[in-house]
Backbone as CSV, one residue per row, in Angstrom:
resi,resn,N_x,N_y,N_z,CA_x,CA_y,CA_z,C_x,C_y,C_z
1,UNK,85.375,1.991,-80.602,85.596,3.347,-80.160,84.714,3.608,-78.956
2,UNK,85.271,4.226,-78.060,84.953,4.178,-76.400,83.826,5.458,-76.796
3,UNK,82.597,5.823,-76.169,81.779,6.964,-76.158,82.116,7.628,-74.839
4,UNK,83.284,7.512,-74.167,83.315,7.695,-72.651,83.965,9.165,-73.048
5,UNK,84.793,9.230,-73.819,85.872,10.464,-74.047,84.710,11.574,-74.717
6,UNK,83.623,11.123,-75.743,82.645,12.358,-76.428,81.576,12.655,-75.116
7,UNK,81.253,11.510,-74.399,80.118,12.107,-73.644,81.127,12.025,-71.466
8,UNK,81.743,12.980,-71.295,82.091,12.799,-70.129,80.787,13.225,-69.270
9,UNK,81.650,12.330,-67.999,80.420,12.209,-67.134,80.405,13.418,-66.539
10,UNK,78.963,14.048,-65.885,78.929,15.384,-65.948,79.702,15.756,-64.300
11,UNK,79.858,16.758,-64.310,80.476,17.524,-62.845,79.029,18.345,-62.053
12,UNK,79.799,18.196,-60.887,78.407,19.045,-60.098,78.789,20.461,-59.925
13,UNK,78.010,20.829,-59.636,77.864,22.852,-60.068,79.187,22.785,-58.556
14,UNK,79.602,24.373,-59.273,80.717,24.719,-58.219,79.894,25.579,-57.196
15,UNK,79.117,25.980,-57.243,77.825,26.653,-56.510,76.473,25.889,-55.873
16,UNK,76.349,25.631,-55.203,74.365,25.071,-54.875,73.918,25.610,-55.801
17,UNK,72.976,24.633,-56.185,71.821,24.896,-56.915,70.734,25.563,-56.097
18,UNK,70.062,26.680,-56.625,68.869,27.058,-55.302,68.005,26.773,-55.979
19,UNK,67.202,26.533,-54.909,65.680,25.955,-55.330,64.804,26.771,-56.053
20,UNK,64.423,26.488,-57.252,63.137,27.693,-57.858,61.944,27.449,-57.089
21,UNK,61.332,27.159,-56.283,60.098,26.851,-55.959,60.230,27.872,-54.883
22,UNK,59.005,28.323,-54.443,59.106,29.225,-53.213,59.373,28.243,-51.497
23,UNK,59.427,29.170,-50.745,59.722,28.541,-49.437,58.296,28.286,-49.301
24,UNK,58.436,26.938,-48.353,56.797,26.645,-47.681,56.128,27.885,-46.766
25,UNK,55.052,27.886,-47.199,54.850,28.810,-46.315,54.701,29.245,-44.913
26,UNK,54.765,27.729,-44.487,54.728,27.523,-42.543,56.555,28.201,-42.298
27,UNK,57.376,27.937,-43.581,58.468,28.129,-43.015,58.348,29.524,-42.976
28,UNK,58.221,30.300,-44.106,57.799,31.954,-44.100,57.505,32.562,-42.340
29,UNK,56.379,31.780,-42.201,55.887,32.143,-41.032,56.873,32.013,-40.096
30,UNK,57.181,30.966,-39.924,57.854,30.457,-38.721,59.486,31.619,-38.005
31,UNK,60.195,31.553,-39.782,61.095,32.762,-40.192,60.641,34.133,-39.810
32,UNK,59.577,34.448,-40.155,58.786,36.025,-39.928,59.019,36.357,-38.175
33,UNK,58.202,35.422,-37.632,58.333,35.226,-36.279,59.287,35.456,-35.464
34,UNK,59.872,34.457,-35.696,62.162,34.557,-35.687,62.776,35.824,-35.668
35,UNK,62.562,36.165,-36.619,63.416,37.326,-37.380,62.358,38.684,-36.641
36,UNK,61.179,38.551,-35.651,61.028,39.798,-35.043,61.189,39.736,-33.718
37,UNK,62.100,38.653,-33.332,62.554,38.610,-31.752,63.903,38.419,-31.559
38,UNK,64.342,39.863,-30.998,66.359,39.870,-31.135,66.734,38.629,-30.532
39,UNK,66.074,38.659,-29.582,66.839,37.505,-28.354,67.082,36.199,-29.292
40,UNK,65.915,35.541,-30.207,66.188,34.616,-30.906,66.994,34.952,-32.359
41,UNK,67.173,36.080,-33.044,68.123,36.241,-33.726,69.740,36.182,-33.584
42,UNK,69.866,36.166,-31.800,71.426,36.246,-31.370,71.288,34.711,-31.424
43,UNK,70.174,34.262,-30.834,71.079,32.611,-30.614,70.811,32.094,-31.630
44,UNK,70.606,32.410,-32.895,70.635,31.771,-34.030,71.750,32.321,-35.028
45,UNK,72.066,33.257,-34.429,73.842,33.994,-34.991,74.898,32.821,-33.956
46,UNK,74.624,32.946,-32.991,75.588,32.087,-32.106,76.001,30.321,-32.393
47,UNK,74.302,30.353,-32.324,74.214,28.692,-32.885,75.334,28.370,-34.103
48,UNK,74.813,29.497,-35.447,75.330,29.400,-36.915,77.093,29.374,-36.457
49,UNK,77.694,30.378,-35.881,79.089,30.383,-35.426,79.097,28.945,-34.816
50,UNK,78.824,28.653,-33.983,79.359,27.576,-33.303,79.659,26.505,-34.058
51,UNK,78.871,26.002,-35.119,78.434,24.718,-35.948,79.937,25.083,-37.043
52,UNK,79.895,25.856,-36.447,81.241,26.113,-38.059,82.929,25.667,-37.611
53,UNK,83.314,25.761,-38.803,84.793,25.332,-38.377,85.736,26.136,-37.508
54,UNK,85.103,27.361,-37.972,86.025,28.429,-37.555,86.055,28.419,-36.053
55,UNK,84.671,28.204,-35.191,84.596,27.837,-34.072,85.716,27.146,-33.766
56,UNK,85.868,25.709,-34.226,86.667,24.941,-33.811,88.086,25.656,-33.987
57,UNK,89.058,25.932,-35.207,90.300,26.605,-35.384,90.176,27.652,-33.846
58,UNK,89.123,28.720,-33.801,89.356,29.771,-32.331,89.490,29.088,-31.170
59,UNK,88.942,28.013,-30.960,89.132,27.553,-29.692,90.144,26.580,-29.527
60,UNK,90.795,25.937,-30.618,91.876,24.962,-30.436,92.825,26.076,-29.901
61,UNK,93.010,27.414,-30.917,94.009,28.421,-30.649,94.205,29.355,-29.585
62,UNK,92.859,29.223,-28.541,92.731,29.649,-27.418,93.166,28.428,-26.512
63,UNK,92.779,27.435,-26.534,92.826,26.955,-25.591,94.240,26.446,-25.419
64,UNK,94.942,26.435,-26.813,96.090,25.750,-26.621,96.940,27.080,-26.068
65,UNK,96.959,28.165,-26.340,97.792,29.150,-25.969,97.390,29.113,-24.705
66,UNK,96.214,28.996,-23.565,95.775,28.836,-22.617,96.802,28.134,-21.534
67,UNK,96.558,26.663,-22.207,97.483,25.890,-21.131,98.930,25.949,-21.697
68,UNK,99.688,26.947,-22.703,100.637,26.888,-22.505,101.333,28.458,-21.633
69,UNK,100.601,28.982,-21.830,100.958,30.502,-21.529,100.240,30.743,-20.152
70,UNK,99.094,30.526,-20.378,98.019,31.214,-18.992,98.345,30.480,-18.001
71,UNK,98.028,29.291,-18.105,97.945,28.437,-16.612,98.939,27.345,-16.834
72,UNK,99.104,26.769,-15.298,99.909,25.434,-15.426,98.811,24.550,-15.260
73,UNK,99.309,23.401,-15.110,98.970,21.876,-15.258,98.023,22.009,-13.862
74,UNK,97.080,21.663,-14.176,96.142,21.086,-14.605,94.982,21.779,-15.266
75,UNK,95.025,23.007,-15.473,94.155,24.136,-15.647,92.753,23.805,-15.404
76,UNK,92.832,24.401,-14.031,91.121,24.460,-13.279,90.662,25.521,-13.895
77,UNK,91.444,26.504,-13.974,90.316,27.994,-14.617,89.692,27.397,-15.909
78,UNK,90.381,27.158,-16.967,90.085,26.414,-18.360,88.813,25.545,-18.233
79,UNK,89.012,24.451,-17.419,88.053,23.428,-16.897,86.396,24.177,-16.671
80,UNK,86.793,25.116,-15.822,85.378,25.519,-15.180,84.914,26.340,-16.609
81,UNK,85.783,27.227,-17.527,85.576,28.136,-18.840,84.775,26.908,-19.460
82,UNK,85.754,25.783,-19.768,84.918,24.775,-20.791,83.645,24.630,-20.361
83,UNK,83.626,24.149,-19.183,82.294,22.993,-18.393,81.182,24.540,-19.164
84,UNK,81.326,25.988,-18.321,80.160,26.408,-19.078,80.096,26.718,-20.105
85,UNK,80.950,27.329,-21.031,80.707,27.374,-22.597,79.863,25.797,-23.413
86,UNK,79.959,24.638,-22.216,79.571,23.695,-23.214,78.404,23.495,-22.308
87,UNK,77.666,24.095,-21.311,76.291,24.355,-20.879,75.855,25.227,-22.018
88,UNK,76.178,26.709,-21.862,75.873,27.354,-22.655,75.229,26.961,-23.981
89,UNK,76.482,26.244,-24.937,76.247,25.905,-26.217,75.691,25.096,-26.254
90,UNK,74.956,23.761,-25.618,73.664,22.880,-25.599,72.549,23.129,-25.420
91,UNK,72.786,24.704,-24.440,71.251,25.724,-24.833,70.719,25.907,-25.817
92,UNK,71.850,26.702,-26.444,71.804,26.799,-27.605,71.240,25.641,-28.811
93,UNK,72.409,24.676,-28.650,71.428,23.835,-29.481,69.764,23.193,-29.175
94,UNK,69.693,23.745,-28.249,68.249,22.660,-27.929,67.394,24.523,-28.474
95,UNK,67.876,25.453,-28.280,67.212,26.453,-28.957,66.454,26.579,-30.221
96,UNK,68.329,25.466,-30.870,67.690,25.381,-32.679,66.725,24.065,-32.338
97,UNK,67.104,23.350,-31.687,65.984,21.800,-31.741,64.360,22.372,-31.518
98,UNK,64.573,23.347,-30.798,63.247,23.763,-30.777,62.545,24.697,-31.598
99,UNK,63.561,25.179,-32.631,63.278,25.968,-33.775,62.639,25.104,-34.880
100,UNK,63.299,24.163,-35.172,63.400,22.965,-36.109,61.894,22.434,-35.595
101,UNK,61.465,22.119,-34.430,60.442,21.638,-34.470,59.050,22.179,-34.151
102,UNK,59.724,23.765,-34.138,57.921,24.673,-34.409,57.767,24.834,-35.981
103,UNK,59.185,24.986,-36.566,58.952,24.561,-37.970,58.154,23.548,-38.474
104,UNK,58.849,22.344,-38.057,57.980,20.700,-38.686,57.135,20.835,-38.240
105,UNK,56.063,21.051,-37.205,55.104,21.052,-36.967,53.804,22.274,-37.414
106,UNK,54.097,23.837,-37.725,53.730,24.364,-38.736,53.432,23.926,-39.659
107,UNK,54.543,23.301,-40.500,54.692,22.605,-42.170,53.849,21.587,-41.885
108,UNK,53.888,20.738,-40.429,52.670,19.383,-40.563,51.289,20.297,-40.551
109,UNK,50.853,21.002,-39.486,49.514,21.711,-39.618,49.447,22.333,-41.147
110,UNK,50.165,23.020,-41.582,49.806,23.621,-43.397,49.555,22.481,-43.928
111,UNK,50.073,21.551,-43.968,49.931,20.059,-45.008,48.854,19.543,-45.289
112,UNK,48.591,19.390,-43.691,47.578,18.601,-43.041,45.947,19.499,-43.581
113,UNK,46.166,20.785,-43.379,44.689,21.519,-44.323,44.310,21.740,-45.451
114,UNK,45.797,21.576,-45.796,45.969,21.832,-47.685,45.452,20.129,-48.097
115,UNK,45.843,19.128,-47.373,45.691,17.697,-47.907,43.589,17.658,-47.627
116,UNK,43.340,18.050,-46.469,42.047,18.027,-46.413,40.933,18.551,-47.147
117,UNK,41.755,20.298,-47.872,41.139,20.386,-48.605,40.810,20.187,-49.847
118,UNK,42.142,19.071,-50.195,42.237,18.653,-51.498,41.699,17.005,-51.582
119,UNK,41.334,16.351,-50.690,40.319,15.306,-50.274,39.192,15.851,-50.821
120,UNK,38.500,17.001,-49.795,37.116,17.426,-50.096,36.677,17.821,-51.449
121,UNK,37.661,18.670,-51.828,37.706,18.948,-53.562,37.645,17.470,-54.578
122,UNK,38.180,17.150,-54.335,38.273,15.530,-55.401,36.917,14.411,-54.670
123,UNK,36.555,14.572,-53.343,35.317,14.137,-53.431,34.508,14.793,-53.831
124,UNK,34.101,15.997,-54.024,33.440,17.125,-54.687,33.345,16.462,-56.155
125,UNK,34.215,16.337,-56.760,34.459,16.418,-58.031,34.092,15.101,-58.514
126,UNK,34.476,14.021,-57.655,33.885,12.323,-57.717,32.476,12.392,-57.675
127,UNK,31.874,12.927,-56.846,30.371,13.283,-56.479,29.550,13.524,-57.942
128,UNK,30.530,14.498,-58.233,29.427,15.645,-59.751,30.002,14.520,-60.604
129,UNK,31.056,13.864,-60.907,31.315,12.630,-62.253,30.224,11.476,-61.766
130,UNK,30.018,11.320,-60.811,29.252,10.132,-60.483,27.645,10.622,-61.054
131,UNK,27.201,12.534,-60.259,26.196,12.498,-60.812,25.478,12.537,-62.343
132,UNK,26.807,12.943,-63.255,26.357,13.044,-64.403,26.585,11.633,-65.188
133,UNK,27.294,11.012,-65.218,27.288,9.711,-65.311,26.023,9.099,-65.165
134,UNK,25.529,8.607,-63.932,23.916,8.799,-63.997,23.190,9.287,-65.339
135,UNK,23.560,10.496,-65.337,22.724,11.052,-65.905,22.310,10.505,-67.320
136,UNK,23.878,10.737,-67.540,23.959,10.380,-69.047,23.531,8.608,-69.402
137,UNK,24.116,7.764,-68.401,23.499,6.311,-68.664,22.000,6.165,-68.249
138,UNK,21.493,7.434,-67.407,19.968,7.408,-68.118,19.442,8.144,-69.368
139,UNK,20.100,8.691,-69.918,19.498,9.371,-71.347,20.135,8.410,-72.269
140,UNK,21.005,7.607,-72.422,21.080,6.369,-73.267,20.397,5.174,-72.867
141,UNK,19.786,5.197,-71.900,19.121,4.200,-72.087,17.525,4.161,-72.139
142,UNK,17.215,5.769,-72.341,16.047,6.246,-72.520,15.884,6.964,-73.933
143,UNK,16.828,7.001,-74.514,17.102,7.333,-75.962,16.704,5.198,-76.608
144,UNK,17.282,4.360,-76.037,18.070,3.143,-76.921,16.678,1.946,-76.958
C-alpha cells in the first residue's frame, strides 16, 4: 500500500508568505529617507510601472496602432518617441540601481557595528571565563 495517496505532497500558499521578522533597520532608514523626497517617490512609481507587464501590453497597443494608423513606413516620429522613452527609462533604472545600493551598503555599515559589537561582547565574556577559571583552578589547588 502506496503512503503517497495518505500523505500528498504539500502545495505552496496561494498568497506570499510575509516575513514575521521586522525589516532591517538600514532598510527602515533608507525607506524613511525615500519616502520624504517626491522627486524619488515618482521615479520609484515609474520604475514599479515600467517593470510590469502591463507596461509591456500599453505599449505593444500603442505602438502597434501607431504604425498602423498614425504614421507610414518607416515611422521616424515613433523612432525618435522610442530612442527617448528608452533614455528616459534607463534613468530610471540606474535610479533604482542606485537605490538598491545605498540600501546594501547601509545594511553593510549596520552589520558591520552590530558584528563588532558582538566580537567585543564575547571577548568581554571570554576574558571574565578565562578570569574565573583562574580563579577557581587556584582555589582547587589551594584547597587539594
Amino acid at each position: 500500500m502506496s503512503t503517497d495517496s495518505a500523505n500528498p505532497a504539500p502545495t505552496a500558499p496561494a498568497t506570499p508568505v510575509q516575513p514575521t521578522e521586522q525589516a532591517h533597520p538600514a532598510y527602515l532608514k533608507v525607506a524613511e529617507d525615500r519616502a520624504a523626497k517626491v522627486q524619488l517617490r515618482v521615479a520609484d512609481a515609474i520604475t514599479k510601472f515600467a517593470g510590469s507587464m502591463n507596461f509591456v501590453y500599453l505599449h505593444a497597443v500603442v505602438f502597434g496602432v501607431w504604425m498602423v494608423f498614425v504614421e507610414k513606413s518607416p515611422w521616424p516620429t515613433l523612432t525618435l518617441v522610442v530612442s527617448l522613452e528608452a533614455i528616459f527609462l534607463s534613468t530610471f533604472v540606474m535610479i533604482g540601481q542606485n537605490r538598491q545600493a545605498e540600501y546594501q551598503q547601509a545594511k553593510a555599515d549596520h552589520d558591520f557595528v552590530a558584528q563588532e559589537l558582538e566580537l567585543k561582547t564575547n571577548t568581554d565574556i571570554t576574558r571574565e571565563i578565562h578570569t574565573l577559571t583562574t580563579e577557581l583552578h587556584r582555589r582547587m589547588v589551594k584547597d587539594a
